[in-house]
C-alpha positions as CSV (number, residue, x, y, z in Angstrom):
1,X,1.1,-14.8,7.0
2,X,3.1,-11.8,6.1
3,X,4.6,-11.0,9.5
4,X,5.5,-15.0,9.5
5,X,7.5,-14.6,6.2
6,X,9.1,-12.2,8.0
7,X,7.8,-9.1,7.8
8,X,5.7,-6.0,5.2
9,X,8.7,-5.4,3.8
10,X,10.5,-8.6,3.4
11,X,7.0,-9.8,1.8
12,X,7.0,-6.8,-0.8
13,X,10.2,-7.0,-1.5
14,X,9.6,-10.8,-3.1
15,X,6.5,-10.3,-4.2
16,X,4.3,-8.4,-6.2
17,X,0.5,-8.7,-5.8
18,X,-1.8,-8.0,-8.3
19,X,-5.8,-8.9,-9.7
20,X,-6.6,-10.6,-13.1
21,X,-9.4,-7.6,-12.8
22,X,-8.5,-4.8,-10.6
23,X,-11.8,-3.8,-10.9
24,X,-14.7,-4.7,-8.3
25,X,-17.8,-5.6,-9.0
26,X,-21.5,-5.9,-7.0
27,X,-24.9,-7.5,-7.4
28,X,-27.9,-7.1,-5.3
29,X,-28.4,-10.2,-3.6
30,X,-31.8,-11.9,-2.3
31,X,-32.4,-9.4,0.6
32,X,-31.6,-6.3,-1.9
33,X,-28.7,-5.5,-0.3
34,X,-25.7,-4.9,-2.9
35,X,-22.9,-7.9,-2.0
36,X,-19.8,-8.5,-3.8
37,X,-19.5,-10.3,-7.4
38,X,-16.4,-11.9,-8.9
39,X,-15.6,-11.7,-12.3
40,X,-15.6,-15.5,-12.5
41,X,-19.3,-15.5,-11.0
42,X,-21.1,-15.0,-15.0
43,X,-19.7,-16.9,-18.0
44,X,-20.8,-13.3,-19.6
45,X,-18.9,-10.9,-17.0
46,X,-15.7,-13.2,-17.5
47,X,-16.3,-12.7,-21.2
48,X,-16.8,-8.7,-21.1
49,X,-13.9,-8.3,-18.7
50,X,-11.7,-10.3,-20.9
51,X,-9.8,-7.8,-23.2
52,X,-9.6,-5.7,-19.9
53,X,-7.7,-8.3,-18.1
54,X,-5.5,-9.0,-20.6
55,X,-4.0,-5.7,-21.0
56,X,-4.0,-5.1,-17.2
57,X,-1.7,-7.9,-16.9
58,X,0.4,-7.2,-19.8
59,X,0.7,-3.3,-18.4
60,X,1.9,-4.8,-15.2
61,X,4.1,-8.0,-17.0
62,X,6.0,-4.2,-18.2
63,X,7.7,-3.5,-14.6
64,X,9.9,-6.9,-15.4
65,X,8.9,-8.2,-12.1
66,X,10.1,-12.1,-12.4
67,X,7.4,-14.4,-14.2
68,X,8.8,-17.8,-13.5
69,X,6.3,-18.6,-10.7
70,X,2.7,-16.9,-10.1
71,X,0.8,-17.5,-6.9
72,X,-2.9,-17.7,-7.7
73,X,-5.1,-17.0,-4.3
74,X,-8.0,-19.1,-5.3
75,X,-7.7,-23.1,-6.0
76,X,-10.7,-22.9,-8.6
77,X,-12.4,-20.6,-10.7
78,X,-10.1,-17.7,-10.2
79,X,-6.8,-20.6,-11.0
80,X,-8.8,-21.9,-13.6
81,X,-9.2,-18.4,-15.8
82,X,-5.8,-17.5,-15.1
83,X,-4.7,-20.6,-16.4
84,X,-6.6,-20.4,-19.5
85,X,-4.9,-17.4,-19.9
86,X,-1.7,-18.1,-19.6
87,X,-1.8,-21.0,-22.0
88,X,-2.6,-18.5,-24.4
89,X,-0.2,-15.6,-23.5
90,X,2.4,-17.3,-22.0
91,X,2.9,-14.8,-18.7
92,X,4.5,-17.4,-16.0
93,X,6.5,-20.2,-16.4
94,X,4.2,-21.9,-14.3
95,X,0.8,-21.1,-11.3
96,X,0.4,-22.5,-8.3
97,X,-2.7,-22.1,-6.9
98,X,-2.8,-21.5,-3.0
99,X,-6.4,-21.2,-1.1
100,X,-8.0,-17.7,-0.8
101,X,-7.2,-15.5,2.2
102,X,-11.1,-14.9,2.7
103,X,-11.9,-18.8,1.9
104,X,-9.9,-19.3,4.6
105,X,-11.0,-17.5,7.0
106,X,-14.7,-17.7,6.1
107,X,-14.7,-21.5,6.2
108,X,-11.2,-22.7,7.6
109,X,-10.6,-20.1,10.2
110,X,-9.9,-23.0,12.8
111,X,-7.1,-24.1,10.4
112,X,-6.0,-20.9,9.7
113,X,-2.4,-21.6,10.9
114,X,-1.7,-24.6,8.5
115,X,-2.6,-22.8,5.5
116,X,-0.5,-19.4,6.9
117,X,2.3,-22.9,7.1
118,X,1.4,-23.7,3.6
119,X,1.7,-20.3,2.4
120,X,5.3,-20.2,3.9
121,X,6.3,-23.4,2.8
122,X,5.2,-22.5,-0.8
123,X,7.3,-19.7,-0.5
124,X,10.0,-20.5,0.7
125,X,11.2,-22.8,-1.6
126,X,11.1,-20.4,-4.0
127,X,12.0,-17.0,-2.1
128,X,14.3,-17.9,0.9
């Protein structure tokens, strides 16, 4: 998607890419092995991680980067928390939600080209 847009630094020169929690979390799933855990996966993790994610984003709001848009890779939970928050705080002028990278290719790897289309199209109306 990036080389499509034209290119690493083309891409970071428009955008800046960031996590409501820049933290990572794990559980230990059925088999005992230790898998990944979202903050969004618990009502109570979202809640603990709350105060945290508010001041990471206002540290990084600081840089001025330009808040009119936000691109939000996930289309539910993740767009729905960032949402509520930005009701509230008032970071972006508005989100657009655009389906996660490892959605896609986890479940929608044959269609990976029309969401890397979708991603450009989004994009460039904004950007180019």
């Amino acid at each position: 998607m990036i080389e499509e847009f034209g290119g690493v630094e083309k891409f970071y020169a428009a955008f800046y890419v960031s996590s409501i929690s820049p933290l990572g979390f794990t559980s230990v799933g059925k088999n005992g092995k230790e898998i990944n855990y979202n903050y969004y996966d618990s009502k109570e993790l979202s809640e603990s991680i709350y105060d945290f994610a508010i001041e990471t984003i206002r540290k990084q709001l600081e840089s001025g980067i330009v808040r009119d848009i936000c691109f939000c890779l996930g289309t539910g939970k993740n767009f729905r928390f960032l949402t509520k928050l930005n009701r509230i705080y008032r970071y972006f002028g508005r989100i657009e939600p655009l389906e996660h990278p490892r959605y896609i290719m986890q479940y929608r790897s044959t269609r990976k080209n029309t969401y890397i289309n979708k991603y450009i199209e989004k994009f460039s109306s904004i950007y180019l």
